[in-house]
C-alpha positions in Angstrom: -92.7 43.4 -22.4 -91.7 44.1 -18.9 -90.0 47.7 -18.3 -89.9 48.4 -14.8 -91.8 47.0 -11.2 -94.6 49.3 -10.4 -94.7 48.0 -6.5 -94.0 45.4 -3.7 -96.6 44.1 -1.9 -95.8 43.0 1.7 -98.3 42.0 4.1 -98.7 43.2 7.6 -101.1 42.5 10.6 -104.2 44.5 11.4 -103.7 47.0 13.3 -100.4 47.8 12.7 -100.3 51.0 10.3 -99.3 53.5 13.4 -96.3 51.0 13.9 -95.8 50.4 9.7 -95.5 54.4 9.5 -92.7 54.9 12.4 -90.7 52.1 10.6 -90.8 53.1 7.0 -91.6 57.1 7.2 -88.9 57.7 10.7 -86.8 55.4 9.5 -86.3 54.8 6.3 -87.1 58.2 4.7 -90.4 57.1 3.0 -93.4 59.6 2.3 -96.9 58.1 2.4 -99.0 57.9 -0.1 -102.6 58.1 -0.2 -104.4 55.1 -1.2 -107.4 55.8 -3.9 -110.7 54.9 -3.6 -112.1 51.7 -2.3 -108.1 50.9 -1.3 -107.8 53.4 1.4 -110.9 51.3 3.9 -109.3 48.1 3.4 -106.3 49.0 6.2 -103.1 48.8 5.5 -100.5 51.5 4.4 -98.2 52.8 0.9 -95.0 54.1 1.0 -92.7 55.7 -1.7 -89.5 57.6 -2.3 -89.9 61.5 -3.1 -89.7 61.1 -6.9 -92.3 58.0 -6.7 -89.5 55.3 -8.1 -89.8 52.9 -5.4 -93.6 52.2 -4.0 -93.9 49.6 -1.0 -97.7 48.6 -0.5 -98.4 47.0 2.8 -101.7 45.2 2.9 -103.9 43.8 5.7 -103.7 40.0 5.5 -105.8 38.0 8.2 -104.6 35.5 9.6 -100.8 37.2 9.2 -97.8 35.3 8.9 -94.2 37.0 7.8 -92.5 35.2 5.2 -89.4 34.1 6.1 -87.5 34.0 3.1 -89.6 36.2 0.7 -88.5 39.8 0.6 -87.8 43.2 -1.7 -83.9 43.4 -2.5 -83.9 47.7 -1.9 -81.1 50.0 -3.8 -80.0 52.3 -1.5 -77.3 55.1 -1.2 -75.3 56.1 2.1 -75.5 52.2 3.1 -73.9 52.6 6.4 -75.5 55.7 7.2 -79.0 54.0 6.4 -77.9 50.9 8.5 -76.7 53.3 11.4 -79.8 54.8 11.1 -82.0 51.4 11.7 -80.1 50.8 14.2 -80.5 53.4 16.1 -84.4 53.2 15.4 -84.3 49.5 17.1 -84.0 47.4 13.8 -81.7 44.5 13.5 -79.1 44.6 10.6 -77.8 42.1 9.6 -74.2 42.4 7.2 -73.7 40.1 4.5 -70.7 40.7 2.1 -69.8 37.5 0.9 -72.5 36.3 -1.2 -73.7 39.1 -3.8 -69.8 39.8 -5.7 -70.3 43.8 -5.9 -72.3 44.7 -3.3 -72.3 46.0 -0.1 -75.8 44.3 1.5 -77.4 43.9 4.7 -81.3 42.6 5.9 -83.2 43.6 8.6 -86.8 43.5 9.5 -90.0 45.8 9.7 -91.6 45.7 13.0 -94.7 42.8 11.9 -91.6 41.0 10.5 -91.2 41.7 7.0 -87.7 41.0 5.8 -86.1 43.9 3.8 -82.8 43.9 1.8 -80.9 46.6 1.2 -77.7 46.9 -0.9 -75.5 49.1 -2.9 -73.1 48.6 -5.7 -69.6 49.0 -4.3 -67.8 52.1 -5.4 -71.2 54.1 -5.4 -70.8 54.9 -1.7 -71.2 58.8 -1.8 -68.8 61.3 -0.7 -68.4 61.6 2.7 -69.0 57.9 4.0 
């Protein structure tokens, strides 16, 4: 039986782990994680929250290609803070309110092109937003 999702794997370009750890350590407030073993020399980077709930693996696929409709739908907190914060880091966000009944929700991209949802439950907005 299925309890929880361990990861997401997204793919990314060689080469691009300097630009992977700007994005999702600057910007989003990830910590990296080491990779184990035989892992850590195939390229490529792991992210994850401070308490190790949410772990983004991004691998080195050759030749790359981002997909364009594939992508991790993100929980978040502070949505507007997070999105003022992308935007300010040079990430497109892109609002979309009218579709999911509930939820506040925007996408935007990683810097190889990975497209990331974010959303939060309305009335969980935290004090102060």
């Amino acid at each position: 039986m299925i309890t929880a999702i361990d990861h997401i794997q997204l793919a990314a370009p060689q080469g691009s782990e300097k630009l992977l750890r700007a994005f999702y350590v600057d910007a989003l407030g990830l910590v990296e994680v080491p990779r184990p073993g035989r892992l850590a020399s195939r390229g490529g980077c792991w992210f994850s929250d401070d308490d190790q709930h949410v772990q983004l693996h991004l691998g080195i696929e050759t030749p790359y290609r981002a997909s364009a409709k594939a992508h991790p739908g993100l929980r978040v907190e502070a949505i507007e803070s997070l999105a003022a914060r992308l935007e300010a880091f040079g990430a497109l966000v892109i609002w979309d309110d009218t579709t999911l009944p509930g939820h506040r929700r925007f996408h935007s991209q990683d810097p190889v092109g990975n497209r990331l949802e974010f959303l939060q439950p309305i009335g969980r907005e935290p004090a102060g937003q």
